[in-house]
C-alpha positions, 0 to 999 in steps of 0.5 A: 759551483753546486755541483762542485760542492756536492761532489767535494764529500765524495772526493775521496771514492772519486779519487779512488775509482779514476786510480782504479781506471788509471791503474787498469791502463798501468797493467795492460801496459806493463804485462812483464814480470814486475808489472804486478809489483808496479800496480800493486805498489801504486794501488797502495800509494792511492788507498794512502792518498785516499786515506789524506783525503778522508781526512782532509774533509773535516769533522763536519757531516757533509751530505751528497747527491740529494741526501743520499751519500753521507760523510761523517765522522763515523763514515771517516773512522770506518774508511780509516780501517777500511783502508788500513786493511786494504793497504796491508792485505794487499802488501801482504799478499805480494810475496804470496802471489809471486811464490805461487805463480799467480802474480797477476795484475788484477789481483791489486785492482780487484782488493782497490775496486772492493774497497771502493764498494765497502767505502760507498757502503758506510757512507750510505745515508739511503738504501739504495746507496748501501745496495749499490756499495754493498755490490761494488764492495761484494762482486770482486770479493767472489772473484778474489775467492776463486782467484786461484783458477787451478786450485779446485779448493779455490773455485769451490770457494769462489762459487759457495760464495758467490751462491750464498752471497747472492741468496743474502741479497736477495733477502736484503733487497726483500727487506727493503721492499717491504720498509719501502713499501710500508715507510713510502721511503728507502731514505735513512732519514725519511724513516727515521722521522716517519718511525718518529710520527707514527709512536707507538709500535711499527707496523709488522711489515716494517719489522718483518723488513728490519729483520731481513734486512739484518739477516742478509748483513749479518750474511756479510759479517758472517754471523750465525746463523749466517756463517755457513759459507765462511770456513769453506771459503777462508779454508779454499781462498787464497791466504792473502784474499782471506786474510783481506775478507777477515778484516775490510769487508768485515769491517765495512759491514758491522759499520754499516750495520750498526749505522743502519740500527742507529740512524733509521731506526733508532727509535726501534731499539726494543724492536730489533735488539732482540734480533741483535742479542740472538745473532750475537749469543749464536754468534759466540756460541758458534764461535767459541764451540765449533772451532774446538776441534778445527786441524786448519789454522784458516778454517780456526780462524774463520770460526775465530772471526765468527766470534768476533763479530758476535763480541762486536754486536753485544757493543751494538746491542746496547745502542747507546753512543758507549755501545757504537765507540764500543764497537768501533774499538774493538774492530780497530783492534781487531784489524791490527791483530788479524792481520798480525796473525794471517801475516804469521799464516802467509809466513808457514812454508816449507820447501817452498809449499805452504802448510795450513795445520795448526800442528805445523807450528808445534815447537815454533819458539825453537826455530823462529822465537821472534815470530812465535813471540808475536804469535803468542801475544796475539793469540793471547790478545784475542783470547782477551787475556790482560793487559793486551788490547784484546783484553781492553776490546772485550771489555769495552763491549762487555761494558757497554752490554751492562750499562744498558741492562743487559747482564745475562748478554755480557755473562754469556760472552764472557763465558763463550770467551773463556771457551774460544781462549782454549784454542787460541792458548793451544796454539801457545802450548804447541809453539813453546811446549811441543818438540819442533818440527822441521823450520819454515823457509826464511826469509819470510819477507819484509812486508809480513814481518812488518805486518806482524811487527804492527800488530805486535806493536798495536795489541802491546801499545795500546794499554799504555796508549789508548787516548787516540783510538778511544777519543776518536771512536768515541767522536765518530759514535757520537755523529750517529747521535746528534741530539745526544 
């Protein structure tokens, strides 16, 4: 009956970890031509299911194994959009992989298996539960990256990121050597009432291990300083895995960060909102600047998601329950109009090949008005031009920066706002104002038109509907503080 109960809080990742092996077993067994749709179409109809399942457990915040898995309202609202990006990469990327001649039956497996890793992940309530998630999370990512074996571009990336990818657990693992080293404990809650104990300052030790600890996520959120490896692998990756990396595992690690800054060590707020406020400033710097001059519509974007996760941090900066639901509103927003857009990408194909420059889209609205329209209104709601949800994210952080103080923070991200809004509104002006050129092939396929009809749906509805989602964030935020 024990064990019965404590494994009842990890039903979901149980069930989605035996449909991985099960699925295994459906793909070795079906090597014909329709034998990737089947996996697919399975994996898809689990990750639903899975999703029943999280919801199913309650509200209420139940621990597993000794304390050292956690299932909460915040971990619910995280897998919530976990899943939700899993499930519309990997619908997204069917047709891809079919054109390409890369259909193969691993490729469902790989984004379930990594799903499975990034739920661990934001339900850890222990370092050593985070370092394993985080790894079952990272491992198939950087097969997914060089997933395409002919493509040089694709190997290149798959090896950038396994390198880098391992250099930044390895700062993880150091920081948390020195916190257990100087804490005695890897538990989220055993460092939390030993900060609690000791007043006063913490030990150097324990910040200098803090700090790598949030340079080797911020790796994971590819925030600057650490974004090097994010161009290149977005530019070199697949177009369906990269639209799958700019929205799960981005999701899955800003939750965890921000677990991490609020339950452990909230009592350290001064301590490590400084790390949090440079990470987010170069973050939108970066962000904002770099991506002026890009020609590739996947390496713009992968500057773009640079500055989104910066947005995201000023919300995690203030560390306040506002700060938390702050941030968990704008990745909600954030997933929808990210893969509207990757979704408009897969869709850019002439005779049969696909084109990346941002050129090939000049005079869109004449050949295609109805994707141009959806186009444009996400290009407009990242920029965060009103009333569009993208508007509503940005302020939502910006609010946050400013109850808690922090006013240069949320002047400097309006401004580096108003310098990403440069190429999101270029792209505008070459859809509508450019001559076209030649039409991409149609159809484009019902699973990225429904993806960009969902994201068009979402960054439209959501000034006339945003109760659900900001009732929800603001639940999930407040079980990360309980005596709030």
């Amino acid at each position: 009956m024990t064990v019965t109960l404590d494994l009842l809080p990890v039903l979901p990742e149980l069930f989605l970890a035996l449909s991985g092996l099960l699925l295994v077993l459906v793909g070795v067994f079906r090597r014909d031509e329709d034998g990737t749709r089947t996996v697919a179409t399975l994996a898809i109809m689990a990750m639903v299911m899975t999703m029943l399942l999280v919801w199913a457990l309650g509200p209420d915040r139940q621990t597993a194994f000794a304390g050292l898995f956690v299932a909460d309202r915040f971990a619910a609202f995280a897998k919530q959009m976990i899943l939700v990006g899993a499930i519309l990469s990997t619908a997204i990327a069917l047709p891809f992989l079919e054109r390409e001649q890369i259909a193969r039956f691993e490729f469902p497996l790989l984004i379930l298996l990594s799903t499975l890793g990034l739920m661990t992940m934001v339900s850890a309530n222990d370092f050593m539960t985070l370092y394993m998630g985080l790894e079952l999370g990272s491992l198939p990512l950087y097969v997914l990256a060089a997933y395409h074996r002919d493509s040089a571009r694709s190997a290149e990336a798959g090896v950038k990121y396994f390198v880098l990818g391992a250099l930044a657990s390895g700062l993880l693992l150091y920081g948390v050597s020195l916190l257990y080293g100087f804490a005695g404990t890897t538990s989220f809650l055993g460092l939390a009432r030993g900060l609690g104990e000791t007043g006063g300052a913490p030990s150097v030790g324990i910040v200098v291990g803090l700090v790598l600890v949030v340079a080797g996520l911020a790796f994971k959120i590819s925030a600057a300083p650490f974004h090097m490896w994010t161009p290149d692998v977005y530019e070199g990756a697949p177009t369906p895995v990269t639209a799958f990396f700019s929205v799960a595992p981005k999701i899955a690690a800003l939750c965890l960060l921000t677990r991490v800054m609020v339950e452990p060590f909230g009592g350290m707020v001064e301590q490590w909102r400084q790390v949090v406020i440079a990470v987010a400033l170069l973050s939108m710097l970066v962000g904002g600047f770099a991506a002026l001059g890009q020609r590739n519509i996947k390496r713009l974007m992968a500057y773009s998601s640079i500055g989104h996760a910066g947005y995201a941090l000023v919300g995690l900066a203030a560390g306040s329950v506002l700060g938390v639901q702050a941030v968990l509103i704008y990745l909600a927003i954030y997933l929808f109009m990210n893969i509207g857009v990757f979704a408009v990408i897969l869709s850019m194909r002439r005779m049969g090949q696909m084109v990346e420059r941002i050129e090939d889209l000049a005079g869109l609205a004449r050949t295609q008005p109805a994707m141009a329209f959806v186009m444009a209104m996400l290009m407009f709601s990242m920029a965060g031009i009103p009333p569009l949800a993208g508007f509503w994210g940005k302020f939502y952080v910006f609010m946050a920066a400013i109850e808690a103080g922090l006013y240069p923070l949320a002047v400097l991200g309006v401004l580096t706002s108003v310098v990403a809004a440069f190429y999101y509104l270029r792209i505008v002006k070459l859809m509508y104002f450019d001559e076209p050129v030649e039409a991409f092939d149609r159809p484009i396929g019902p699973a990225p038109a429904f993806a960009m009809g969902l994201g068009g749906v979402v960054v439209l509805g959501f000034t006339f509907l945003p109760a659900p989602l900001v009732t929800g964030a603001k639940a999930a935020a407040a079980a990360l503080f309980p005596a709030g």
